[in-house]
C-alpha positions as CSV (number, residue, x, y, z in Angstrom):
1,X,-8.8,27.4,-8.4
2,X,-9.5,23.9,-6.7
3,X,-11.4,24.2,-3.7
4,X,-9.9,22.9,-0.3
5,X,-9.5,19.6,0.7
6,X,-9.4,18.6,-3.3
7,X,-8.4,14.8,-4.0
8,X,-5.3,15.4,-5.6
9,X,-2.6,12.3,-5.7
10,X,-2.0,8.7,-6.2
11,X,-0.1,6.2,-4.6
12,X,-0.9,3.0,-5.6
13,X,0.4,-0.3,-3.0
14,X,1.1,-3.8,-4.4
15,X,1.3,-6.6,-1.7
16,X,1.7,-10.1,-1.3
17,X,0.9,-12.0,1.6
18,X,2.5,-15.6,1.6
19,X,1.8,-18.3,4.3
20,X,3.5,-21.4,3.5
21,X,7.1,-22.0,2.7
22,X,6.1,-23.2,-0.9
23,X,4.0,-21.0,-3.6
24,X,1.2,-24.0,-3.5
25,X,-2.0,-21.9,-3.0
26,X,-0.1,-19.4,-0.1
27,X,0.4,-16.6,-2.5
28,X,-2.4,-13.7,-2.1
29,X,-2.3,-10.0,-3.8
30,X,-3.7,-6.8,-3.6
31,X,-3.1,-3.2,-5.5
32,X,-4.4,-0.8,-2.9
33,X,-4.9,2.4,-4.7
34,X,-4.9,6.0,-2.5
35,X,-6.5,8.9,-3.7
36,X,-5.1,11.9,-1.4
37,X,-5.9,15.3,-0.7
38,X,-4.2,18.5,-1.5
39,X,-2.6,18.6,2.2
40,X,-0.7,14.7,2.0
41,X,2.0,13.9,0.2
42,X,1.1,10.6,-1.7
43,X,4.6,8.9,-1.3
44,X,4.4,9.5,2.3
45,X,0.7,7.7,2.7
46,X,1.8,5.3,1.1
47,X,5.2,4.6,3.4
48,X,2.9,4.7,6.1
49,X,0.5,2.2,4.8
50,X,3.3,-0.7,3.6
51,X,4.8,0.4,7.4
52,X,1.5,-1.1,8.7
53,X,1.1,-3.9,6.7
54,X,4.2,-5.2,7.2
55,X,4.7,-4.2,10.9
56,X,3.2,-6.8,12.8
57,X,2.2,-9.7,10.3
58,X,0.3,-12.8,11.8
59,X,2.2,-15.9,13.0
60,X,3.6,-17.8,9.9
61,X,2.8,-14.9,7.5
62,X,5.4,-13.1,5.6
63,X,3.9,-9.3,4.2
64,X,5.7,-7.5,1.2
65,X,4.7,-4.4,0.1
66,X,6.1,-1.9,-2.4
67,X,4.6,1.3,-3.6
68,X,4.2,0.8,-7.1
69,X,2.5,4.5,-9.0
70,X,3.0,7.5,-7.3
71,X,1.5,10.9,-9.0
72,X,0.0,14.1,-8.2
């Protein structure tokens, strides 16, 4: 029997920030990985995450984000 509020699923996040119009020291990356409770669906945290990483990027900056591991 798991016990409420549980950790549950996975999403894991890859994204790439890049800055300047050539890959010469622009390129940064991250793998965000979400543990979730019983209550979330993983797929949807992780739309809402790469949603507001990508929403409102700073001047110059392009954001892509994908999920890329889902489970649970």
């Amino acid at each position: 029997m798991r016990a409420s509020g549980q950790l549950r699923g996975l999403c894991q996040v890859d994204v790439e920030v890049r800055c300047l119009k050539r890959p010469v020291h622009s390129s940064a990356r991250a793998r965000i990985a979400m543990r979730t409770v019983s209550s979330m669906d993983s797929r949807e945290a992780g739309q809402l995450l790469i949603r507001k990483l990508t929403r409102n990027p700073p001047h110059g900056a392009r954001v892509q984000a994908r999920i890329s591991r889902r489970g649970g």
